[in-house]
C-alpha positions in Angstrom: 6.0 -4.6 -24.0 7.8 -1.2 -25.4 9.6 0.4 -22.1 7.6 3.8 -22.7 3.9 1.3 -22.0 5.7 0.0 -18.8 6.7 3.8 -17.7 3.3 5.3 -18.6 1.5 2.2 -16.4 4.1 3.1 -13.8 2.7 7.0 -13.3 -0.3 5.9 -13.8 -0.4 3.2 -10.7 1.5 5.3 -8.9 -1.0 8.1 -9.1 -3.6 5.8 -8.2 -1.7 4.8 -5.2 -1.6 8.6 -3.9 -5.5 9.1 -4.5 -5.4 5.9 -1.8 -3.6 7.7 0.5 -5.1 10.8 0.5 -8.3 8.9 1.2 -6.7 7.5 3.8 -5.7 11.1 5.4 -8.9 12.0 4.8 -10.4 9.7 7.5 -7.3 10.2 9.4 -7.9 13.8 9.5 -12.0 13.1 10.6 -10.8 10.7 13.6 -8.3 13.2 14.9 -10.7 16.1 14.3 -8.3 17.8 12.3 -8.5 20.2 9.1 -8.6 18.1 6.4 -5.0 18.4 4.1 -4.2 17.7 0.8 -1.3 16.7 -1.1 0.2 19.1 -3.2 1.9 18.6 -6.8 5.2 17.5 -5.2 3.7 14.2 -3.8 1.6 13.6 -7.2 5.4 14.0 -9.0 7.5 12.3 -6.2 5.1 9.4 -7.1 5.4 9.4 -10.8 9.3 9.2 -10.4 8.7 6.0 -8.4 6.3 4.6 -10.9 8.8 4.9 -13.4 11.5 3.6 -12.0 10.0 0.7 -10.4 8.5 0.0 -13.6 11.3 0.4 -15.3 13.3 -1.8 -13.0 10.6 -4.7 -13.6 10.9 -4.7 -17.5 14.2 -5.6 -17.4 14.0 -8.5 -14.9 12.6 -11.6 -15.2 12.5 -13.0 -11.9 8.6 -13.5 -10.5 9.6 -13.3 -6.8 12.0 -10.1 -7.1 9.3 -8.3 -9.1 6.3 -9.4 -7.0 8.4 -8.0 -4.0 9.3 -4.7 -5.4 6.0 -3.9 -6.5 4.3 -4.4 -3.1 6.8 -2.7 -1.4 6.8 0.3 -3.7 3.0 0.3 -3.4 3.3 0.2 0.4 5.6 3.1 0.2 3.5 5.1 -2.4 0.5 4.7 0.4 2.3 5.0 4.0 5.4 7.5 3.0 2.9 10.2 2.3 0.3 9.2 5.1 2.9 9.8 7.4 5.1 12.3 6.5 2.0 14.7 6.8 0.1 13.1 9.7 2.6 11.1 11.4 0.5 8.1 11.1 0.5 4.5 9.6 -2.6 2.7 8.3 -2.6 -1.1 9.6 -4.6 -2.2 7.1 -2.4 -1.3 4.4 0.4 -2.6 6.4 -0.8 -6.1 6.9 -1.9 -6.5 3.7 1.6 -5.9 2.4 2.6 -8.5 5.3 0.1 -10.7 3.9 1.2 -10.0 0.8 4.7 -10.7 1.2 4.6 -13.8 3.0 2.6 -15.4 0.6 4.7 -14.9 -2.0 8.0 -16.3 0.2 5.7 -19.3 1.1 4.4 -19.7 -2.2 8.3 -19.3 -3.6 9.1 -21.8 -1.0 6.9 -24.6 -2.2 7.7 -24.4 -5.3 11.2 -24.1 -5.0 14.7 -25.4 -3.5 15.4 -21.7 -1.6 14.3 -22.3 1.8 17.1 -21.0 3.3 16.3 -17.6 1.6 13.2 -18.1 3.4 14.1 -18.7 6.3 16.5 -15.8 6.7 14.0 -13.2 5.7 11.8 -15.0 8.1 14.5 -14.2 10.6 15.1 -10.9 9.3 11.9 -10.0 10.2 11.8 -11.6 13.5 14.8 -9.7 14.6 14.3 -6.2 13.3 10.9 -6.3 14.5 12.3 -7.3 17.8 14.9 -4.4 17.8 11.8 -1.9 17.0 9.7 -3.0 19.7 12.3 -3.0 22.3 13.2 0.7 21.1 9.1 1.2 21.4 8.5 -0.2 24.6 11.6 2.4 26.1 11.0 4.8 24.1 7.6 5.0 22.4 8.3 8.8 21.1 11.5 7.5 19.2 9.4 4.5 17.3 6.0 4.2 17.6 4.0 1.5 17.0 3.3 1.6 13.5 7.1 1.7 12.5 7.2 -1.6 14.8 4.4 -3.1 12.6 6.3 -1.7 9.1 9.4 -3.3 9.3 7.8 -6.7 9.1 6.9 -6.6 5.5 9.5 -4.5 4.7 12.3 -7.3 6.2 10.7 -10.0 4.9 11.0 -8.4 1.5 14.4 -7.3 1.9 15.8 -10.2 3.3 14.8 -12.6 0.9 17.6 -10.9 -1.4 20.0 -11.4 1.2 21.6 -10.6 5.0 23.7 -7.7 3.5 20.6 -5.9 2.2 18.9 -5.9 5.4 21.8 -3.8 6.7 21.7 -1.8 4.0 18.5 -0.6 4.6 18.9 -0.3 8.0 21.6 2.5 6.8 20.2 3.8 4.4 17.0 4.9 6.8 19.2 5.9 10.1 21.3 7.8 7.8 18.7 9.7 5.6 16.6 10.0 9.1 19.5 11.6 11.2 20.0 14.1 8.4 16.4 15.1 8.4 16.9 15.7 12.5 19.4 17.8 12.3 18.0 19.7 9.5 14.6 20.2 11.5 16.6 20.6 14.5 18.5 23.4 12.6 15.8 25.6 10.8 12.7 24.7 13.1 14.5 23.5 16.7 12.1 20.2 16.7 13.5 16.8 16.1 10.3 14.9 16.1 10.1 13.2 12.3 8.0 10.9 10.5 10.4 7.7 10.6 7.9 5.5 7.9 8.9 7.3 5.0 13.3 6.7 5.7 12.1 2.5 6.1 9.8 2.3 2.9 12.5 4.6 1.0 15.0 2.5 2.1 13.4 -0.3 1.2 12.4 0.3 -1.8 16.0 1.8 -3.2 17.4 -1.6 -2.0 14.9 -3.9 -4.0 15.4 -1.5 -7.2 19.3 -2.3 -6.6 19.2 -5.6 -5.6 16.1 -7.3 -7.7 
């Protein structure tokens, strides 16, 4: 398929996928009792960009498993990242069906292949970063709530399948993009409180694009 079909599919998913969450807001906005927001042409173009690189990315490569791992996690940021850089909230669902997602395809990958010690260690990524989240949660529920917790599973599991070293990439990649947006809130608006989600699945997804 020409590169320009694969693009055009890309904007056009990724569209799709901010219609989702702005459903998703939608109720969000009805259980808090809030006024109902919308997103505005930024997200709808943020998005596009994704969809064409992602899609981009996966006409080149041939590999099922790296594909079938990017494009769940850049559909699970294309629905949380905007979700919760306006409302500061996750949706499960979409979260554990990426989880669900995801660990079929290392199980399925598993079966039908000699890597089991790729999945093992993204097994164990998971486990660990997970781990590390909650802790931070449980001391300090303000820092990470429990949705981020709950995020990082997929997210691990996708990225460590490529390898130990990309799990601490994105692990920089999201302190270091989230401390700047601190001290950039902290500097024009004197409040450090962020939306964390969006730094993981951003993280994420540059990782898989660079490493798939």
């Amino acid at each position: 398929m020409p590169i320009a079909v694969w693009m055009g599919l890309g904007i056009v998913v990724s569209v799709l996928h901010i219609r989702l969450s702005q459903r998703i807001m939608t109720r969000v906005s009805v259980d808090l009792g809030t006024t109902r927001r919308h997103f505005t042409w930024w997200w709808y173009g943020a998005a596009a960009s994704v969809g064409v690189v992602t899609a981009s990315r996966i006409s080149t490569h041939a590999d099922l498993v790296d594909t079938a791992l990017l494009l769940v996690t850049a559909s699970l940021m294309l629905v949380q990242a905007p979700l919760d850089a306006v409302t500061h909230r996750l949706s499960r669902s979409a979260t554990l069906a990426a989880l669900g997602a995801v660990g079929t395809i290392l199980v399925a990958n598993r079966i039908t292949s000699d890597e089991s010690a790729i999945s093992t260690l993204a097994a164990l990524s998971a486990v660990g970063v997970a781990g590390a989240y909650l802790l931070v949660h449980v001391f300090s529920s303000r820092s990470i709530g429990f949705g981020d917790v709950l995020i990082v599973m997929p997210l691990s599991l996708a990225v460590g399948a490529l390898g130990a070293i990309n799990v601490l990439a994105w692990q920089i990649i999201a302190t270091t993009t989230g401390a700047l947006q601190v001290v950039t809130r902290w500097k024009w608006r004197k409040n450090r409180q962020i939306a964390f989600g969006p730094h993981l699945l951003g993280a994420a997804w540059l990782v898989l694009v660079a490493s798939a």
